[in-house]
C-alpha positions as a printed Julia matrix, in Angstrom:
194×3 Matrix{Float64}:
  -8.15   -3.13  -46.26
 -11.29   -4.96  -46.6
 -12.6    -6.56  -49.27
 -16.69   -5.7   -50.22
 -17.67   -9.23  -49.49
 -15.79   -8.71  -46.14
 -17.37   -5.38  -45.36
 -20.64   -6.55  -46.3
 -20.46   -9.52  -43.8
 -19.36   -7.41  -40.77
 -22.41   -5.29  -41.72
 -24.41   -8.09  -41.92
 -23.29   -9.3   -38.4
 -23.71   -6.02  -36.5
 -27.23   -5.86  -37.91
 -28.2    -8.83  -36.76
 -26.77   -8.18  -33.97
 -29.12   -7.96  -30.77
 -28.84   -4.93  -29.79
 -27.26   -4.22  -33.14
 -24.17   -2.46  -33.43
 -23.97   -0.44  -36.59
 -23.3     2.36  -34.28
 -21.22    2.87  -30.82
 -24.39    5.21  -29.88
 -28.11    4.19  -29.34
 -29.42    7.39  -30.79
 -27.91    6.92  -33.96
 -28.39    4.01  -35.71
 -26.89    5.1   -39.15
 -23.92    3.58  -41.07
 -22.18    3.6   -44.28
 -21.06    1.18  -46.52
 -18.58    2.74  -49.48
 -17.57    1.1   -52.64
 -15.59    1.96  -55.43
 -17.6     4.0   -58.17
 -17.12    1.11  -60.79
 -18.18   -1.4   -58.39
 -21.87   -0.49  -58.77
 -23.75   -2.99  -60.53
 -21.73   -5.74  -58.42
 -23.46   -3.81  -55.33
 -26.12   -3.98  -56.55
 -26.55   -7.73  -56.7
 -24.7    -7.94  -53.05
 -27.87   -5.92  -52.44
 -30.01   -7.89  -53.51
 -28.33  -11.0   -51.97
 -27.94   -8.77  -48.81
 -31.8    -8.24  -48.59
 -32.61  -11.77  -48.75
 -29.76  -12.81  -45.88
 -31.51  -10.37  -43.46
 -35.24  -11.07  -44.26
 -34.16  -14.48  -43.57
 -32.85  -13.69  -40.47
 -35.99  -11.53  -39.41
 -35.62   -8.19  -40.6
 -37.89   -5.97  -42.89
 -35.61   -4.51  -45.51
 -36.88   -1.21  -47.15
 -34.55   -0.67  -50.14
 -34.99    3.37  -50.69
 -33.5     4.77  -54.0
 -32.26    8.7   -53.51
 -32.64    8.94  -56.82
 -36.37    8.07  -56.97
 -36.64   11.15  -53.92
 -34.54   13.12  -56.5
 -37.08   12.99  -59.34
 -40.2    13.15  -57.22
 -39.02   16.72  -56.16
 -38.26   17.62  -59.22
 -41.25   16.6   -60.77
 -43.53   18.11  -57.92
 -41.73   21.51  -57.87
 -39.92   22.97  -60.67
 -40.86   20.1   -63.09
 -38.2    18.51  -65.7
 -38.52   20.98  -68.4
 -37.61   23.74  -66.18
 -34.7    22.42  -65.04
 -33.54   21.47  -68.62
 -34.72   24.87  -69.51
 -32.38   26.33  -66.27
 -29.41   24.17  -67.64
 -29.59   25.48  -71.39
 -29.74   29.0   -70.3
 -27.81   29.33  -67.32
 -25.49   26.46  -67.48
 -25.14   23.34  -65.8
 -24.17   24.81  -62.4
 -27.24   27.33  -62.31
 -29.02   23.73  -62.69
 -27.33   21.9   -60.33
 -27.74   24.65  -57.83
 -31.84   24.79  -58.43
 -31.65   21.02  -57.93
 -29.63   21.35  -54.32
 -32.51   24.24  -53.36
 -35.01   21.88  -54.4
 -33.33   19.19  -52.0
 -32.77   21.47  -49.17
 -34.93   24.54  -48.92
 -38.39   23.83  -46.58
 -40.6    25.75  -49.18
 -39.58   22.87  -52.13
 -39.09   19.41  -50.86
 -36.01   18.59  -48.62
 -34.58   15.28  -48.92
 -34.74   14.77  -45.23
 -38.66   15.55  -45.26
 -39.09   12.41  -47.86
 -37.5    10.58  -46.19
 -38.95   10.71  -43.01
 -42.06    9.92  -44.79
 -40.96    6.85  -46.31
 -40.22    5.7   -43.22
 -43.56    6.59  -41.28
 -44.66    3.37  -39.63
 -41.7     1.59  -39.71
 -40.11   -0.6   -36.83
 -36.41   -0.23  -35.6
 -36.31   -3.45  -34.23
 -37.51   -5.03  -36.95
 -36.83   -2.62  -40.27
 -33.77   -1.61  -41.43
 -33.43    1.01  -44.48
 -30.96    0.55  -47.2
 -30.75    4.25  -48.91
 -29.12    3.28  -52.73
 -28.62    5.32  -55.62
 -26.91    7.87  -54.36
 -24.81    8.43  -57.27
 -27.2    10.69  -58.63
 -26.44   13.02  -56.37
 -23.37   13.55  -58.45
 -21.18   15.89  -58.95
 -22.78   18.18  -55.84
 -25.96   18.36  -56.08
 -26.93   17.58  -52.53
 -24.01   16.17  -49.97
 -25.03   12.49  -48.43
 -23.24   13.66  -45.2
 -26.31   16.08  -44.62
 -28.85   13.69  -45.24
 -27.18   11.46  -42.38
 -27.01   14.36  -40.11
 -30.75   15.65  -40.95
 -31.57   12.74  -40.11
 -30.6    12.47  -36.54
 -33.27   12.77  -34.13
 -36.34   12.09  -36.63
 -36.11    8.4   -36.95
 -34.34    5.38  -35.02
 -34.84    2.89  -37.79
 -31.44    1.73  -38.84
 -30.2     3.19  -41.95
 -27.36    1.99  -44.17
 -26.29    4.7   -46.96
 -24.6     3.05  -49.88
 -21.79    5.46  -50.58
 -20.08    5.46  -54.1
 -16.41    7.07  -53.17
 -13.51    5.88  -52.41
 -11.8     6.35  -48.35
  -9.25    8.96  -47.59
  -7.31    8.3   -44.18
  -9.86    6.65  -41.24
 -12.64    9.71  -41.62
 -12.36   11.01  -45.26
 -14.5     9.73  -48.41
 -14.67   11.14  -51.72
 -17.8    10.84  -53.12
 -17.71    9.0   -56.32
 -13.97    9.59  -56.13
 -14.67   13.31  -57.85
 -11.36   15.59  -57.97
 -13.01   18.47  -55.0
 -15.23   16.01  -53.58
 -13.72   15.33  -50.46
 -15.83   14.94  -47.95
 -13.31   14.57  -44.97
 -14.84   15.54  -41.75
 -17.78   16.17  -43.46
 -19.11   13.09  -41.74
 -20.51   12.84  -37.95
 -18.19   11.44  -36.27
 -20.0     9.06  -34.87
 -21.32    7.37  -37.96
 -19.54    4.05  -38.79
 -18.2     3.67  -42.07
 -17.75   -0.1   -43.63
């Protein structure tokens, strides 16, 4: 298996890559890159690092935090102290449950909509999206495999999710290698995973 550092590079080289080749198919131009859980904050600076290699090498990179998207729903819908105030009456799940309706139901503020609009004006031969942060997403709240395949047809900018799980056989990942989080098949198939 792969180290990070070696799974980073190969990224690296498909997306600067001409045509790039983060994907087998042209009207998908999504990938994932999965690390351990407890590898996060050493991502994190390969992000950074990351970013710098492909601006150097011409590309835009637009560094998107699901988290951030998380919060802004919240805040412009329900508002923190409801949810707190769901969670301390109805228990953690009732909360978690508002939070995924809040993500995913068109009269709050799907996850796919704000993302679209962060990426408004944006140039897939030039921009590439890093989506990070999406750990707080955790335990199952909203599942990253939707957001990928929401996102098909609305954008061609390339789009790397950073996913915190750990690989089961050549398809399956766990998301932040949760007992019941398997995600196998959960994942288009056509979506390559680093």
């Amino acid at each position: 298996m792969l180290s990070l550092e070696e799974r980073i590079e190969q990224l690296e080289r498909d997306l600067t890559a001409d045509p790039i080749k983060i994907s087998a198919y042209h009207d998908l131009p999504f990938a994932i890159l999965r690390y351990h859980p407890e590898e996060e904050f050493q991502v994190r600076k390969q992000i950074a690092l990351f970013v710098t290699r492909l601006e150097n090498a011409g590309k835009r990179v637009h560094v998107i935090s699901l988290a951030r998207l998380m919060w802004r729903a919240v805040k412009e819908t329900e508002g923190i102290e409801d949810l707190v105030a769901v969670e301390k009456s109805m228990g953690f799940q009732r909360a978690q449950e508002t939070l995924s309706v809040i993500l995913s139901d068109d009269a709050f503020m799907p996850l796919s909509t704000m993302l679209e609009e962060e990426l408004k004006g944006l140039d897939p031969k030039v921009d590439v999206v890093f989506l990070v942060r999406v750990g707080a997403l955790a335990p199952a709240t909203y599942r990253s495999a939707k957001l990928l395949d929401e996102m098909y047809g609305r954008t061609m900018v390339p789009m790397i999710l950073f996913y915190p799980g750990t690989l089961e056989g050549d398809r399956g990942l766990r998301f932040m290698d949760l007992p019941g989080r398997g995600d196998t098949g959960a994942y288009n198939y056509r979506v390559r995973i680093y």
